[in-house]
C-alpha positions as CSV (number, residue, x, y, z in Angstrom):
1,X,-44.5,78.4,-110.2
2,X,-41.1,76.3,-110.3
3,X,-41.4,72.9,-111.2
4,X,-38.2,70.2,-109.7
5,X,-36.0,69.7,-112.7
6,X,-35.7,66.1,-113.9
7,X,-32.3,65.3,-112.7
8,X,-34.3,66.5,-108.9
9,X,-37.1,63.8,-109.6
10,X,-34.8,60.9,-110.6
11,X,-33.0,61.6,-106.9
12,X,-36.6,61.9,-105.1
13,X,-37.0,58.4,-106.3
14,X,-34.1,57.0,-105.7
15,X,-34.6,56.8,-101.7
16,X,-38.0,55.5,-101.7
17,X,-37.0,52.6,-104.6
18,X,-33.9,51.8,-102.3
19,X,-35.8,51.2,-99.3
20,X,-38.5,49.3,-101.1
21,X,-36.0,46.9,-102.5
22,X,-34.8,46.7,-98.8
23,X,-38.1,45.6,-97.4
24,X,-39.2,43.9,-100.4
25,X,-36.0,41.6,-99.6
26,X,-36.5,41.0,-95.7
27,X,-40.0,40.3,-96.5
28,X,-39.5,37.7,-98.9
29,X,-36.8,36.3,-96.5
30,X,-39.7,36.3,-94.0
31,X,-42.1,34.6,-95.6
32,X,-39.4,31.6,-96.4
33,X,-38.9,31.4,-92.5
34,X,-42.9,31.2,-92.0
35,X,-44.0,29.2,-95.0
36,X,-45.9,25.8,-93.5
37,X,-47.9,25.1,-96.6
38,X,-47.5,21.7,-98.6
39,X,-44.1,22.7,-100.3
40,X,-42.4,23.3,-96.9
41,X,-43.6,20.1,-95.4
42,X,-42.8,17.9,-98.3
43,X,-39.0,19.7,-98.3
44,X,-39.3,19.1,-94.1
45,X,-37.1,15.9,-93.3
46,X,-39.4,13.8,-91.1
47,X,-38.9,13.6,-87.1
48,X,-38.5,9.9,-87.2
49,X,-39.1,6.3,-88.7
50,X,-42.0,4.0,-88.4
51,X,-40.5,1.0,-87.2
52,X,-41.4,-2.2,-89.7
53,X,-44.4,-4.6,-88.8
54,X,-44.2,-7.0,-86.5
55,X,-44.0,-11.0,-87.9
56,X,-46.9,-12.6,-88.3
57,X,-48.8,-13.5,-84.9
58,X,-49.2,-16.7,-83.1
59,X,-52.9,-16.7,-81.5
60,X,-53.5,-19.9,-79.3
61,X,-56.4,-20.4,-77.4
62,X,-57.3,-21.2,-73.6
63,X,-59.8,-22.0,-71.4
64,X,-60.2,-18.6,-70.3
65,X,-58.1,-16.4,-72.7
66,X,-56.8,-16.3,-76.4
67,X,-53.1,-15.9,-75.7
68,X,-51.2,-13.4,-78.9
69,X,-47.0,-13.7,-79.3
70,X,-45.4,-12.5,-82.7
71,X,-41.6,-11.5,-83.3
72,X,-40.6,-8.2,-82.1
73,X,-40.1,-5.3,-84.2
74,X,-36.9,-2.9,-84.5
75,X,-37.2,0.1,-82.7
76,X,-40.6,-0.4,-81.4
77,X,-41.9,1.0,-78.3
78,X,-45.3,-0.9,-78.1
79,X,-47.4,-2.7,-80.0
80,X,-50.7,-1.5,-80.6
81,X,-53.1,-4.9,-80.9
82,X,-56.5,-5.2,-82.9
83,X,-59.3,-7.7,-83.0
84,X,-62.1,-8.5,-85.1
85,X,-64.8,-10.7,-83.7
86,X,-65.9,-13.2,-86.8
87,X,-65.7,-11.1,-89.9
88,X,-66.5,-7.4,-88.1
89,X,-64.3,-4.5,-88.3
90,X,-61.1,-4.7,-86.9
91,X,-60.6,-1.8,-83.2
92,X,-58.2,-2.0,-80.8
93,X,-58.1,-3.7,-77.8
94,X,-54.5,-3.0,-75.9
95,X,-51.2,-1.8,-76.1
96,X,-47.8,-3.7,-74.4
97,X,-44.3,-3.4,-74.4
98,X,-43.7,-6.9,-75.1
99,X,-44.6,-9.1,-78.0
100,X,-46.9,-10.7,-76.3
101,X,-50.8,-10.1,-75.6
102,X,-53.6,-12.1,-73.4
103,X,-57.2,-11.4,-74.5
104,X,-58.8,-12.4,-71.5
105,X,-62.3,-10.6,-73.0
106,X,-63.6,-13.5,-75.3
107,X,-66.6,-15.1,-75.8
108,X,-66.7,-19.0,-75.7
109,X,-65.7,-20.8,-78.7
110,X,-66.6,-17.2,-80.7
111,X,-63.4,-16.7,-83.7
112,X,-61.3,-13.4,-83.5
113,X,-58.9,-12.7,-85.9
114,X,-55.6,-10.4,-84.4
115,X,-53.0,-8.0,-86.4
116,X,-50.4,-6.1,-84.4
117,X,-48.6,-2.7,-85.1
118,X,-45.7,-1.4,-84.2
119,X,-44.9,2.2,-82.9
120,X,-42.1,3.7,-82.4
121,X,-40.6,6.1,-79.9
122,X,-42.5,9.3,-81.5
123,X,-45.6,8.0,-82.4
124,X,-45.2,6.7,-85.7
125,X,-46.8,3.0,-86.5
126,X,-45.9,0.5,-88.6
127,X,-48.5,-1.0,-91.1
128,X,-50.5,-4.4,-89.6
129,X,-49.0,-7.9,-89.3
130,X,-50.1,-10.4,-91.0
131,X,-53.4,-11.9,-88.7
132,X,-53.7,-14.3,-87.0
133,X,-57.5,-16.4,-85.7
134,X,-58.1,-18.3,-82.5
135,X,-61.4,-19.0,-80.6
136,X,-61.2,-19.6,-76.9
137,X,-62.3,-23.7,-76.5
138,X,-64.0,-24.8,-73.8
139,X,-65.5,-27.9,-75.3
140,X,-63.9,-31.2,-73.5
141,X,-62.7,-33.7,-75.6
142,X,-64.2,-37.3,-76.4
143,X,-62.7,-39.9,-73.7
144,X,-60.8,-42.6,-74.8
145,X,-62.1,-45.3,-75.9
146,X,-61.0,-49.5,-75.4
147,X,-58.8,-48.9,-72.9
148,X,-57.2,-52.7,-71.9
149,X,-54.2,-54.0,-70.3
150,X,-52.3,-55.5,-73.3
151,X,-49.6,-58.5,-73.2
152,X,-46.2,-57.3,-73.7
153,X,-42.8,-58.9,-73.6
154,X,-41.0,-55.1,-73.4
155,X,-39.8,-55.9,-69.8
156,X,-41.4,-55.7,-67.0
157,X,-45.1,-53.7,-66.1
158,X,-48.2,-53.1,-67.4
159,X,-49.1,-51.8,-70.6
160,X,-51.8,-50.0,-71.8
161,X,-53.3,-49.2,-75.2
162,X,-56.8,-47.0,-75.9
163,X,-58.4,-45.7,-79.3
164,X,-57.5,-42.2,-79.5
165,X,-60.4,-38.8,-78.5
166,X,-61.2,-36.2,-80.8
167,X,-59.4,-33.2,-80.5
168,X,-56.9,-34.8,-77.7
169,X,-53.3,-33.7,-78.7
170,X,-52.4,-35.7,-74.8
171,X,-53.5,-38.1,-72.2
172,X,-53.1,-38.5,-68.5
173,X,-52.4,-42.0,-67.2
174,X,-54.1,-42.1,-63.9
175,X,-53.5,-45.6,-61.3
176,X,-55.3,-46.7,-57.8
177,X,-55.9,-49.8,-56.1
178,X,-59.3,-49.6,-56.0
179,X,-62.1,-47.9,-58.3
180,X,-63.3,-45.6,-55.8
181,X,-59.5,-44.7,-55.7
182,X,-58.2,-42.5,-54.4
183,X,-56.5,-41.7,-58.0
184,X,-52.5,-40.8,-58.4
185,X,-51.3,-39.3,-61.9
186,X,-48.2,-41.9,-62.7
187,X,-47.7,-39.6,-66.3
188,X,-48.6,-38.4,-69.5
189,X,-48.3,-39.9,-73.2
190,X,-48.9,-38.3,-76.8
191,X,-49.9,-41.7,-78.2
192,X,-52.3,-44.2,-77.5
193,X,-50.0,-46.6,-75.3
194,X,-48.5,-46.0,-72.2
195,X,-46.2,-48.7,-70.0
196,X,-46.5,-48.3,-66.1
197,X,-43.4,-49.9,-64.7
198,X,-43.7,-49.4,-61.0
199,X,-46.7,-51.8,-59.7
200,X,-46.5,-54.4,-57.8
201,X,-46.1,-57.4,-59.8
202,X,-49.3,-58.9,-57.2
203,X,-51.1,-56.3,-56.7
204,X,-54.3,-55.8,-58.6
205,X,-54.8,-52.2,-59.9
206,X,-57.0,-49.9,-61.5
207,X,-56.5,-47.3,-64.1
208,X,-57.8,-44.6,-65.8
209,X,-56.5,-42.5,-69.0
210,X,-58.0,-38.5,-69.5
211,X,-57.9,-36.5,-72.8
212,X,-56.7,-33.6,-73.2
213,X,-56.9,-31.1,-76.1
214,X,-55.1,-28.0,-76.8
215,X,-56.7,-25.9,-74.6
216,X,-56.1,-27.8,-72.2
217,X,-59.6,-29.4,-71.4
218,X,-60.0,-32.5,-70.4
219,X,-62.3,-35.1,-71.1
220,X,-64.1,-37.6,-68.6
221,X,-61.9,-40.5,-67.9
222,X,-61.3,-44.5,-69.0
223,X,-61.2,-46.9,-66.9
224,X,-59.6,-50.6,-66.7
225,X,-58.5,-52.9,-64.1
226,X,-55.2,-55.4,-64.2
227,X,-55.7,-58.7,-62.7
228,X,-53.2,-59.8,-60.2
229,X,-50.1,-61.6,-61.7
230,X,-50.8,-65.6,-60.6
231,X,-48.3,-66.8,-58.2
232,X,-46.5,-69.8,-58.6
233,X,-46.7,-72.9,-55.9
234,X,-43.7,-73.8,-54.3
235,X,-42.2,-76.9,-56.2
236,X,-42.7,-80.1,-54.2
237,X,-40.4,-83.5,-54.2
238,X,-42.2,-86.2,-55.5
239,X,-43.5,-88.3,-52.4
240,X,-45.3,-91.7,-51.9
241,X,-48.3,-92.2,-54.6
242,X,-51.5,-91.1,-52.5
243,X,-55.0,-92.2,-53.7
244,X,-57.0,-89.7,-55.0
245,X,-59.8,-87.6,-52.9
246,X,-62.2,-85.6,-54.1
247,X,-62.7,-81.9,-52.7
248,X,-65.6,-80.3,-52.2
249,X,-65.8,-77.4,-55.3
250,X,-65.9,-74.2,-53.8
251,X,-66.1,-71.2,-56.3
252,X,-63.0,-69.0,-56.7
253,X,-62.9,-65.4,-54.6
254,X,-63.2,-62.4,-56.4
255,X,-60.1,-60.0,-56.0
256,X,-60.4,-57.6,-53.5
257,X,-59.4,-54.0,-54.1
258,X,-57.1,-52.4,-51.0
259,X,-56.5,-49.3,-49.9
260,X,-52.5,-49.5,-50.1
């Protein structure tokens, strides 16, 4: 039996090592192409930016909503907004476009604390903004209290001066010509004085002055009255000396309250 002769083997190899390099190479190429593990998506750029986190938010309460603004973000398609109620976990409660979110679902005079995140236009977020608390007040403030008419040499009017309410931050000057009015609003002050400068100088009025307090509730109402400025008798030319008479003593009429 013949046997190939060596120099015949090396060539019978030669084809089959050829080829296997061939395919060895195209398969290593291959598995470059399809390699997802950690390496390749580390060495992957990424498909976008988080834009940064919003400033911190602004939470100011209502009457019927806590009301959320903070500066807007770079880049940002919406802002995600959370809420914790007291010291729970913080979930989320909306999304907007605008930097700007009313929590209409509140409890009564309940605390939440808010944080905002930013995402961008592929879905990345940014991390939370600082929080911000507010709890939605309905409790009224205390009325003022001494409301008077004071004396004032300022010019002409009436001025007014009360001892501040709790919690007011504003008061409503209210005025009518009688106490079962009806009222009209004649303005607003942020101290504890106010000057009306349109009455009549012999008219008598009434007024009343309403707290207000951040939330805008409003407290029951002062009252005070202004007397009727005295009017002066017409000044008479001395005449012929008259005896004295004595009138009967009537007592004085009460002012009367109109309508006009």
């Amino acid at each position: 039996m013949s046997h190939p002769s060596r120099r015949s083997r090396l060539r019978t190899f030669a084809i089959p090592s050829a080829a296997a390099a061939a395919v060895l190479a195209a398969g290593l190429g291959l598995g470059a192409a399809l390699d997802t593990g950690p390496a390749a998506e580390a060495a992957a750029p990424a498909s976008g930016s988080a834009p940064e986190a919003p400033g911190k938010p602004r939470a100011v309460s209502g009457t019927n909503a806590n009301t959320v603004t903070w500066t807007a973000s770079s880049g940002a398609r919406k802002y995600d907004v959370y809420r914790a109620e007291g010291d729970g976990a913080f979930t989320r409660v909306g999304s907007v476009t605008a930097p700007k979110y009313i929590d209409g679902r509140v409890v009564p005079d309940v605390p939440y604390t808010y944080k905002v995140k930013a995402v961008g236009s592929t879905g990345e977020a940014s991390p939370y903004s600082p929080a911000a608390r507010a709890a939605r007040d309905t409790i009224a403030p205390v009325p003022p209290a001494n409301l008077t008419v004071v004396p004032s040499d300022d010019g002409p009017g009436t001025a007014l001066a009360w001892r501040d309410g709790t919690d007011a931050v504003s008061y409503t000057v209210y005025r009518s010509t009688s106490p079962q009015g009806p009222l009209k609003k004649i303005g607003t002050s942020t101290t504890t004085s106010f000057r009306d400068t349109a009455p009549a100088p012999d008219r008598p009025y009434v007024y009343w002055v309403k707290a207000v307090d951040a939330a805008g509730n409003t407290s029951d109402a002062a009252t005070t009255g202004r007397p009727p400025e005295p009017t002066r008798p017409p000044t008479q030319s001395p005449g012929p000396t008259q005896p004295p008479t004595t009138a009967p003593t009537t007592p004085a009429p009460s002012p009367t309250f109109g309508d006009g």
